[in-house]
C-alpha positions, -999 to 999 in steps of 0.1 A, spaced: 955 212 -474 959 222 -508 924 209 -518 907 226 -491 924 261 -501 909 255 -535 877 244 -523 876 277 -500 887 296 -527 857 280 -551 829 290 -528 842 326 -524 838 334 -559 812 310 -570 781 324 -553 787 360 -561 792 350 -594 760 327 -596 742 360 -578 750 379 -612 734 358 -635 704 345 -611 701 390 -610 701 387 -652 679 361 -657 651 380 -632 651 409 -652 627 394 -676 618 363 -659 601 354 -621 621 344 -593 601 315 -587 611 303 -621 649 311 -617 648 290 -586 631 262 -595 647 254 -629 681 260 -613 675 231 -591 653 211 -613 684 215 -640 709 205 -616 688 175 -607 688 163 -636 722 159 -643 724 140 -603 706 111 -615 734 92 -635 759 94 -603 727 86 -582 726 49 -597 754 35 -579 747 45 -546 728 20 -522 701 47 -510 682 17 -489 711 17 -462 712 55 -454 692 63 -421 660 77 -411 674 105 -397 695 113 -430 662 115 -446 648 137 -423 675 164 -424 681 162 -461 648 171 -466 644 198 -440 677 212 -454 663 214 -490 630 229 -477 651 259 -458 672 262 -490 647 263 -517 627 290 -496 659 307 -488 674 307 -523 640 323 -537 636 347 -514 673 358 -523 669 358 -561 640 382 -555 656 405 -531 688 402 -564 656 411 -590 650 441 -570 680 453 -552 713 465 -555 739 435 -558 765 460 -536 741 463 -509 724 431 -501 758 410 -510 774 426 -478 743 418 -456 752 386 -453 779 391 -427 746 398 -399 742 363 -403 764 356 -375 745 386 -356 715 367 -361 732 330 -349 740 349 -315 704 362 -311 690 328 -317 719 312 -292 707 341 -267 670 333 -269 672 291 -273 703 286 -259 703 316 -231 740 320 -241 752 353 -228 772 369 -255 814 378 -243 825 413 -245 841 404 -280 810 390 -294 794 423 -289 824 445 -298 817 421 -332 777 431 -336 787 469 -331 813 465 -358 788 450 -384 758 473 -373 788 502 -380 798 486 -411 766 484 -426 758 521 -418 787 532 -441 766 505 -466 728 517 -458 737 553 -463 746 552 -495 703 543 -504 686 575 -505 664 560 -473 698 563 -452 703 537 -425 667 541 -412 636 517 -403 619 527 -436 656 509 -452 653 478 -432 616 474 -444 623 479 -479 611 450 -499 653 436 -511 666 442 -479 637 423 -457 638 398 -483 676 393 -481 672 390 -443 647 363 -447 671 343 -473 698 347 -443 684 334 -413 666 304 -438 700 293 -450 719 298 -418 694 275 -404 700 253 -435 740 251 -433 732 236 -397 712 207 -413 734 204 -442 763 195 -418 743 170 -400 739 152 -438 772 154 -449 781 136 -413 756 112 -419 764 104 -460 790 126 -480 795 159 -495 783 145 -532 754 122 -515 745 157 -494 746 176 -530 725 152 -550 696 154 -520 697 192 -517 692 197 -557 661 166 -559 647 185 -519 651 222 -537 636 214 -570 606 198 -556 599 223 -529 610 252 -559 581 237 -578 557 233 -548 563 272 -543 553 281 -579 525 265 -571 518 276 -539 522 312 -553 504 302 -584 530 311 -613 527 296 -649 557 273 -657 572 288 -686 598 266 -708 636 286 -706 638 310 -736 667 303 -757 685 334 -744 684 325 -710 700 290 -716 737 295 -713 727 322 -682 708 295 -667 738 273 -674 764 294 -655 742 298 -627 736 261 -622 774 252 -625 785 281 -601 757 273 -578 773 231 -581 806 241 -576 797 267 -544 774 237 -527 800 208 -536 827 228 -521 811 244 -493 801 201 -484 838 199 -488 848 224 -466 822 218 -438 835 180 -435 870 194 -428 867 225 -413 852 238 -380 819 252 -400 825 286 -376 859 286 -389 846 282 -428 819 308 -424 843 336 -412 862 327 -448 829 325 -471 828 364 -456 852 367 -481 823 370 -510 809 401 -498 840 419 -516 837 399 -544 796 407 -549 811 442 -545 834 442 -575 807 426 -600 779 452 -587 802 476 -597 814 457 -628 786 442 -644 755 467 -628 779 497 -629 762 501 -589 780 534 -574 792 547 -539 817 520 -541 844 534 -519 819 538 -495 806 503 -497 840 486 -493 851 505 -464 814 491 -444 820 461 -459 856 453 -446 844 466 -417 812 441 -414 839 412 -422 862 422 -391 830 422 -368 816 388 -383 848 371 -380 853 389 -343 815 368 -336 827 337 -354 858 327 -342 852 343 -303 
């Protein structure tokens, strides 16, 4: 019990914090580039562990999944580092909590799942929440808002990695949280640098200046994966995604801390407010 609080406890602050830096490292440097090297970096340091593990005996369908898992994330995790280049740390963190809004409209459409009068009461409290958020931009909480460049971008890194954390679990069943770790860094590294072709970037060595950034991100972005693979092979995943909430609050306080982002008061109160309604969703 006590290593799963800790575990919780690691993913809630590890991903905001990893969000900082990834937001530092972008302000000279492409997105692409952040993504990639973060994987490729954390590869790297996989393939000394990876020698004692019989890879021969894991199943097709482990194969299949892993790779489909590090597809969604790599495209996911770029799109978010850009919408973080661009946007407001305050305002995008907090978006994340429509990603249970989004698991109901996909349950609706695939599933014809007919949302309860709780799940709804859930959507109108994150749609609320987020207008306290949204109004803060100087577009209001308006169409022209949700088709700003961070904020469709952010979506996009949502519903990729919500789709991921599906696959992820299936892994983790199918191997183990470190096995599941070492094929989501090899899947997003290759896939990072398949986008930088793909979008044709040149592949610039790290500057010495962004080597201990880069460094932070990649152990805050280890220790959020490894325990979030902990906590999904002992926890009900809806359970453990109505906790990860939790980071919203956090990307709050280092928007205002290290980007000295304002209209905080206002940003809290829509953010606890989105939390309530996810967890409504979640756990209904």
């Amino acid at each position: 019990m006590i290593n799963l609080i800790l575990a919780l406890g690691a993913r809630i602050f590890s991903n905001p914090l990893a969000n900082v830096y990834q937001k530092k490292i972008c302000e000279k440097n492409s997105s692409l580039i952040c993504n990639f090297y973060t994987y490729f970096i954390l590869g790297l340091l996989c393939i000394p562990f990876a020698l004692n593990i019989n890879w021969i005996n894991l199943p097709k369908e482990f194969w299949i999944f892993a790779l489909s898992a590090g597809l969604l994330c790599s495209v996911g995790n770029a799109c978010l580092i850009k919408a973080l280049q661009i946007g407001e740390l305050s305002v995008l963190g907090p978006i994340n909590s429509y990603k249970s809004v989004v698991g109901m409209i996909i349950a609706i459409i695939v599933l014809h799942e007919i949302p309860s009068i709780l799940g709804i009461l859930g959507v109108a409290l994150i749609i609320w929440g987020s207008w306290f958020i949204f109004e803060t931009q100087k577009e209001g909480f308006s169409l022209k808002l949700l088709m700003r460049k961070d904020i469709l971008l952010r979506f996009a890194a949502l519903i990729l990695m919500g789709i991921e954390a599906v696959f992820l679990k299936k892994v983790i069943l199918l191997s183990s949280p470190v096995i599941s770790f070492m094929l989501w860094c090899w899947a997003g590294a290759f896939f990072g640098l398949l986008l930088i072709f793909l979008f044709k970037k040149p592949l610039k060595i790290i500057s010495k200046q962004y080597i201990s950034k880069f460094a932070i991100v990649c152990s805050m972005l280890a220790t959020m994966q490894l325990s979030t693979n902990y906590v999904f092979k002992y926890m009900n995943v809806g359970y453990a995604l109505a906790l990860f909430q939790l980071s919203t609050l956090v990307n709050l306080w280092f928007g205002y801390k290290f980007f000295h982002e304002t209209d905080m008061k206002q940003k809290i109160i829509g953010t606890i407010i989105m939390i309530f309604g996810s967890v409504i969703i979640i756990l209904n």
